[in-house]
Every structure is written in structure tokens, then in C-alpha cells.
N, C-alpha and C positions, 0 to 999 in steps of 0.2 A: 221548861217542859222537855219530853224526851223529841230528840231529833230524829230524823227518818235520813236511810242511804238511796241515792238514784241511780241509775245506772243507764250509761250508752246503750242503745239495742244490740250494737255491733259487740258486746261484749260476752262471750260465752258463760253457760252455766257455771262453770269449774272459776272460771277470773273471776267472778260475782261473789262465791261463797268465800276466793281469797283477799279478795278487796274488802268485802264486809268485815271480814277480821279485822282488820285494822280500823276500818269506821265506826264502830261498834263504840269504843271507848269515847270515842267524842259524840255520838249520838246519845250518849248516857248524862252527857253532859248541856245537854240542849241543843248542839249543832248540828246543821244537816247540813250533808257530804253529798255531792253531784261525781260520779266518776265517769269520765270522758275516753273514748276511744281508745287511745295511745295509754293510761293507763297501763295497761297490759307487759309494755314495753319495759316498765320504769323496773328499779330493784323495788322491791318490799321495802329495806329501810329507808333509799330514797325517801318511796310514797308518807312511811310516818314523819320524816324531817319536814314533808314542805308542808302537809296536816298542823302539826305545831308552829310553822312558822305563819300560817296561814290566823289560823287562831291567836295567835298573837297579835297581828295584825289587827285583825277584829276587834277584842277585844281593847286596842288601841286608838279604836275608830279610824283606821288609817286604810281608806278605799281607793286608795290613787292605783288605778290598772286595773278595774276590776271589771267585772263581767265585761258585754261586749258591745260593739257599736255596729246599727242597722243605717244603712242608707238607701233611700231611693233615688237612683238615678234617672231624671226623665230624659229623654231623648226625643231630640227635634227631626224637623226633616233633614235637618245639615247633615246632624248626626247618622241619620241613617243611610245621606249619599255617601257618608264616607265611609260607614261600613259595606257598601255596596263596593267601592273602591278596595276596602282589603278582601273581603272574599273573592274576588274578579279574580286578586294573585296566585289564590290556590283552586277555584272551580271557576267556571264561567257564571258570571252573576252580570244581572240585567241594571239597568240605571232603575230606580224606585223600589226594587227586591223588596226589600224591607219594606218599605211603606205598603207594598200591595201584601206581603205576606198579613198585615195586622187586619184585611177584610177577605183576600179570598187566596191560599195557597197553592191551589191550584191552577188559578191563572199565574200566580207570580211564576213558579215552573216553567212553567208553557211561554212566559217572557225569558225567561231563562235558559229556554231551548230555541227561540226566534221562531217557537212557533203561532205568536201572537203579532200583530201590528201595534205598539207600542203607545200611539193615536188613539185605538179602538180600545186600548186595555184602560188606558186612563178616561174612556170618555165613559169606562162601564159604569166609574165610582160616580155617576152624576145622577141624583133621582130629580124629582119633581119637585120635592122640599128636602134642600139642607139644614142639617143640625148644624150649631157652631160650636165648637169646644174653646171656650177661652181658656188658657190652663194659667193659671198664678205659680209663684215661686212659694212656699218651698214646694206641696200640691195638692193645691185647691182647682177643683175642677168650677168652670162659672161657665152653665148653658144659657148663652144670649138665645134670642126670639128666630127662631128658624127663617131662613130664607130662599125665594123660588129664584133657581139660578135662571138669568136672562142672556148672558154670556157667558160660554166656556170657551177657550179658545188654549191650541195644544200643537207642537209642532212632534211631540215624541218623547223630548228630553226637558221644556220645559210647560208650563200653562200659568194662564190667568181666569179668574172666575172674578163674573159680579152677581152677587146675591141680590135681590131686591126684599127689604123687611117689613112689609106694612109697619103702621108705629100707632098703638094706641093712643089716642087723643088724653090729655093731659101730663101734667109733672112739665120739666123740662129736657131739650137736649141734651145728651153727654156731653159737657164741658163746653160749649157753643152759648149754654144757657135760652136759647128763645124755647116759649111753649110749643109744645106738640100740637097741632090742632088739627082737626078732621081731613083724612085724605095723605097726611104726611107720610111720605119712606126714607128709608135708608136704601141708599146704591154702597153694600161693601162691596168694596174692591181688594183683590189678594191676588198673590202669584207666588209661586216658588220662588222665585229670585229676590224679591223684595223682603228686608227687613224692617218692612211695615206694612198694614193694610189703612185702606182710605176710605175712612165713612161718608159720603157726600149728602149731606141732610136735605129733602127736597120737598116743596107742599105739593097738594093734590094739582096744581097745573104745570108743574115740573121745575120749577123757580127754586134755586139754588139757597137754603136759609144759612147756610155753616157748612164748614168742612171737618170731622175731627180724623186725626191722622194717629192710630195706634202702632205706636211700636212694639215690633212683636218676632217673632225666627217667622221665616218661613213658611206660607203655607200648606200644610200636611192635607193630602187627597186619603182618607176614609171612608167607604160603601154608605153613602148617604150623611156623609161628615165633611166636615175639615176642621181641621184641629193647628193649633199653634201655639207659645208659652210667650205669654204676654211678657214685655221688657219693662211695666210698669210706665213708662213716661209717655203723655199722650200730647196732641198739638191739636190747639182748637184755632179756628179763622174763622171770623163772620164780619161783614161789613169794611171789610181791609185791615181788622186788626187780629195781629196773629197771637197766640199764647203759648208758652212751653206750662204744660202741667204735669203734675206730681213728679219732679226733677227729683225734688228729695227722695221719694219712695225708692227710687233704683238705686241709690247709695244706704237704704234701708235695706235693701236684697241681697246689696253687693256678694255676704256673704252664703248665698245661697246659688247665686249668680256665675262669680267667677270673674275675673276681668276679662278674660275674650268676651263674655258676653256684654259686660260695661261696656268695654268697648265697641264693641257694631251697633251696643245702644245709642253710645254718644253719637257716631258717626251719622246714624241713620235721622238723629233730632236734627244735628247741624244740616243735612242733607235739605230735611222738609222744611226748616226753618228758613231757609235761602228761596226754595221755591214760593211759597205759602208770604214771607214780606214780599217778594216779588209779585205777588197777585197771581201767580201762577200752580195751582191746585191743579188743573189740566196738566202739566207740564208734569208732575209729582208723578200722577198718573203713568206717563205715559214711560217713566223711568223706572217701573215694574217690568217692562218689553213687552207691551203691549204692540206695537209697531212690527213686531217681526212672527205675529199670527193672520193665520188670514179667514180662518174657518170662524164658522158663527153657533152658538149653542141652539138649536130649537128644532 
């Protein structure tokens, strides 16, 4: 069929009508021609040399380099401390910048100028009920079951939050395996420092049924959020026996992952692994830095 010519916006009426010249013969022949910005630059016969060698090409079936490659890059809280770190070198930027600019810009500023308590700015992102953003690799977003924060605790630079989840009665626990039955919650536990957070499974008289331990970046403070990119590998305990789960999945991800992040995965399993056969899930806890807050959420 006849092929159609396209044209950059950036490209003047006058380069259109002489680009089309030359497109013209191979849109007669069925192909259609995309011409791109810097066109403009090239000679005329250039442009017909690489037309033919292109069609050739084609014709050849031979697409190696061809159109082009989109990436999404998500970015963690890490990530964002450390772009708070290169902006600091050429304006004054606040620890969290980033993270507060993704719910309110105008406070992030106003930290930016010291004219906010750093305390007060992170204790705004705290509503009544948190959303959880679980984020998958490459990115799939998974919203877990909201939770009412019962601790926030914040020196300035860094926090910890514990969610409490009601848990509807049936199915089973995440990877703990016992049923859900009436009255049961979830105590998540997160902090910025920790590369992982701590589910503590509890029934309705506060009796401890499992612990599952997600590894995960960071947790990210959002205007009635917290968000984090799950590392795929999770640790269940109940009864004194400990589990590593979906180990393989994070060498399923690898490639989407990166090895820094393999690795603060490994590290943070072997971390919880050690506490957790130690019987020691409190202790896990408490290596979030939970110890060096002293303010209580409510």
C-alpha cells in the first residue's frame, strides 16, 4: 500500500516540503518515513543514502538498533536521600526534599528554608488511616489493607511507624500459614533505616501467632501513604521455626533489581535470619532504631 511521511513538530514548513521530496519515492513504494529533528542538519544526499540503506535493511529483516528503548526508573527513599545530598552541593536542600515534594511542595520549601521544624513537617504526612503502597519490580503497584498508625515516632532525620491492620477472619496468614480468625491484626512495623519492615501477627487478646519479616528499601513517608519496593524475599516465624521464602524470586528480579539491591537484600535476610532462629523478633525490631525515639504518635 501507499506509505505516509511524518514529521518532527520542530521542523519548519520550508524542511517538510524538502524532506518530503525525498520521501515521496519510497512512500510510493509502501514505506513510511518518520523524519526527526536534526534531519534538517544532514546534506540531501546524505538523507537519500541512509533511506536506501535503511530499506534495505528492511527489506532484509534485519532490525538490530532499531527504534528505541523506554525505561522506568523507580526510585526509593534511598534514592531520594541521595539526591537530596547532590542538590544540598549546588542550592540548599533539606534531608527528605524529595520525598515531601511527592505530597506537598510547599512545605518541602519552607524545609528548605528552615523555616519548618523537620519533626512537625514529617509528623504532617500522618493521617488517621494509612494506605500501603507495596511496589513489585519491574512496577506493579499492590495496595495491602490500610492501616491506623498507633506509633509514629521522629527525631527530624529519621522515623519509625507502626500500622495496626484489622485482618479479616479467614484464608491464612502471609507465609506464617495459621488461619486468620476473628479479632486478629497485623502490628507493621517500618522505618527509614530499616531494609525491611516487620509484620507481627497478633489474635484479638494480643498473643503473638507469627512474625513475617518483608524485605523491602526503605520506608517512604507520603500524605497519608507509605510506600516501599518490595525485595521480593520474605521470612516467616511461628512457633520457633524460622523460614526464608520466595529466595528464588529475587534472583528472578535480579535483572530488574541490580546487584546493589541483591545485595542489601541478602544482607537484610541474613540479618533477620540470625535474630528470628535466635527467637529474637523483639530484637529485629528494635534494629529499625527504634531506641533512639522518644515521642509517641496520638
Amino acid at each position: 500500500g501507499q506509505g505516509r511521511t511524518y514529521f518532527s513538530e520542530h521542523l519548519s514548513r520550508d524542511d517538510r516540503a524538502l524532506l518530503l521530496s525525498i520521501s515521496l519515492p519510497w512512500n510510493s513504494k509502501g514505506y513510511n518515513v518518520k523524519w526527526r529533528s536534526n534531519a534538517k542538519e544532514a546534506k540531501l544526499e546524505e538523507l537519500r543514502e541512509e533511506l536506501s540503506r535503511l530499506a534495505l535493511r528492511y527489506d532484509n529483516e534485519d532490525f538490530r538498533d532499531q527504534g528505541e528503548d523506554f525505561s522506568i526508573v523507580v526510585l526509593s527513599l534511598t534514592d531520594k536521600l541521595m539526591l537530596d545530598e547532590v542538590r544540598n552541593a549546588v542550592v540548599r536542600t533539606s534531608r527528605f526534599h524529595h520525598m515531601m515534594k511527592m505530597s506537598d511542595s510547599v512545605l518541602a520549601d519552607k524545609l528548605d528554608e528552615g523555616g519548618v521544624d523537620p519533626s512537625s513537617a514529617l509528623r504532617s504526612l500522618i493521617s488517621d488511616s494509612m494506605e500501603i503502597d507495596h511496589v513489585k519490580a519491574p512496577y506493579q503497584r499492590v495496595n495491602l489493607r490500610a492501616g491506623r498508625p498507633i506509633v509514629f515516632d521522629t527525631d527530624g532525620k529519621d522515623y519509625y511507624l507502626v500500622l495496626r491492620r484489622d485482618l479479616r477472619p479467614g484464608g491464612t496468614l502471609d507465609a506464617v500459614g495459621k488461619p486468620i480468625e476473628e479479632g486478629d491484626y497485623d502490628e507493621f512495623h517500618l522505618s527509614s533505616r530499616a531494609w525491611y519492615g516487620v509484620h507481627v501477627y497478633r489474635s484479638s487478646d494480643g498473643t503473638v501467632k507469627g512474625v513475617m519479616v518483608n524485605v523491602s528499601t526503605p520506608a517512604e513517608l507520603l500524605k497519608g501513604r507509605v510506600r516501599y519496593l518490595d525485595l521480593e524475599v520474605d521470612l516467616a516465624y511461628s512457633d520457633g521455626v524460622t523460614r526464608v521464602v520466595d529466595e528464588n524470586e529475587l534472583e528472578a528480579k535480579r535483572v530488574y533489581l541490580g546487584e546493589t539491591l541483591v545485595c542489601k537484600a541478602k544482607e537484610a535476610v541474613e540479618l533477620a535470619k540470625s535474630r528470628l532462629e535466635a527467637n529474637d523478633w523483639e530484637g529485629l525490631i528494635e534494629e529499625m532504631g527504634v531506641g533512639d525515639f522518644k515521642s509517641k504518635y496520638g
